[in-house]
N, C-alpha and C positions, 0 to 999 in steps of 0.2 A: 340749221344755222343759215340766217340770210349772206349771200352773200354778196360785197357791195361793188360797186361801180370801177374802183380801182383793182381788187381781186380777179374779177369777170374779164377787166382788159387783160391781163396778165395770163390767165387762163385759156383767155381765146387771143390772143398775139401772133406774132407772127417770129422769129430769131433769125437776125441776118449773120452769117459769118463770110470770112472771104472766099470760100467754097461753094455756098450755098445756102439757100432760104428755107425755112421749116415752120411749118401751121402748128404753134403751139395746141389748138384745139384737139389734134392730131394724139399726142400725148395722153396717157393716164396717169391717173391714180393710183398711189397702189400704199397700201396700211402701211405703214410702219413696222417692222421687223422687231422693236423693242417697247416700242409705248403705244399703247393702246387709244382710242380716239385721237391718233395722230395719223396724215395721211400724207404721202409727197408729191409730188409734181415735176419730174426731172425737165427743167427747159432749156439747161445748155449743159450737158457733159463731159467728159474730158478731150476729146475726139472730138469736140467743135472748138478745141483752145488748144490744142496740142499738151493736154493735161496742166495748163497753167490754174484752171479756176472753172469750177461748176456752179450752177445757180439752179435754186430747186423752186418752187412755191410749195409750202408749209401749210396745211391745216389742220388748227389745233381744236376739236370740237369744245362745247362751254364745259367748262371744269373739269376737262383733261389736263395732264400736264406729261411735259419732255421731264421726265424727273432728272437728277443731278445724275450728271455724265459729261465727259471733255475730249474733245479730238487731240490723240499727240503729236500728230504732225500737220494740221491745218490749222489754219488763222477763218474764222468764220466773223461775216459780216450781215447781221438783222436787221431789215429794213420792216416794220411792221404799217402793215398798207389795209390792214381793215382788224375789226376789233379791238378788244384791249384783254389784258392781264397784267403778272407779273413774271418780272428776271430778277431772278438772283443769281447775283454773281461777285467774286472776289470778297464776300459776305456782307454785300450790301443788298437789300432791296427795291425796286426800279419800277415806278409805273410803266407797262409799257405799253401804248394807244399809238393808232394810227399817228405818221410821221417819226414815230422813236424809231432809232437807231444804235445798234449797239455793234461795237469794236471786240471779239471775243479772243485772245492770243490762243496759240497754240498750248493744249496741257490743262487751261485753266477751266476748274467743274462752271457748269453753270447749270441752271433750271430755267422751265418754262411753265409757268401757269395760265392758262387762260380762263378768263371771266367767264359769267353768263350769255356774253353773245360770242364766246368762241375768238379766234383771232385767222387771219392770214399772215405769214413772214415773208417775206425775199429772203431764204438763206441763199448767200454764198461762200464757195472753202475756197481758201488759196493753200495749196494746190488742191486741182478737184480733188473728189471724193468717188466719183464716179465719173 
């Protein structure tokens, strides 16, 4: 999966907090625990927010998906910054391409599918996750 120009920044970024500066490049990768051709990228965790809110980068390989599953107690926020698929959620379903943004409440299932060229997300939980 190419990855594109706004991914890459993200990837290799840098995370300011009022503690201290951290080279996202620094960071790994690591599978996903429950979905397969899923991978995360932890870039700010609970301990850079005083556990108010974590932000991961999401890679979804092409025609993987996050199948249908819901956080109970976070509010998750999708910013999709490379690739496309779909979301389904609240039983609708959503193109979702580079610039889509989804509002996910806490509780409510959702899925992620991604297309042939795979996708990147900005997830963020309020409250972290990690």
């Amino acid at each position: 999966m190419k990855t594109s120009d706004v991914a890459n920044n993200f990837e290799n970024g840098s995370l300011f907090t009022i503690l201290n500066k951290k080279e996202l490049s620094e960071g790994e990768w690591n599978p996903h625990q429950k979905f397969a051709g899923v991978s995360l990228k932890n870039l700010a965790v609970s301990s850079d927010s005083g556990g108010r809110v974590s932000c991961h980068l999401v890679r979804v390989e092409p025609g993987y998906k996050l199948s249908l599953h819901s956080h109970e107690n976070n509010m998750e926020i999708h910013e999709v910054i490379s690739g496309s698929g779909t979301l389904k959620l609240g039983g609708n379903n959503y193109e979702y391409k580079s610039g889509s943004v989804a509002v996910i409440p806490e509780g409510l299932e959702h899925e992620i599918i991604a297309g042939s060229e795979g996708m990147y997300i900005l997830a963020k939980f309020i409250p972290a996750i990690v």
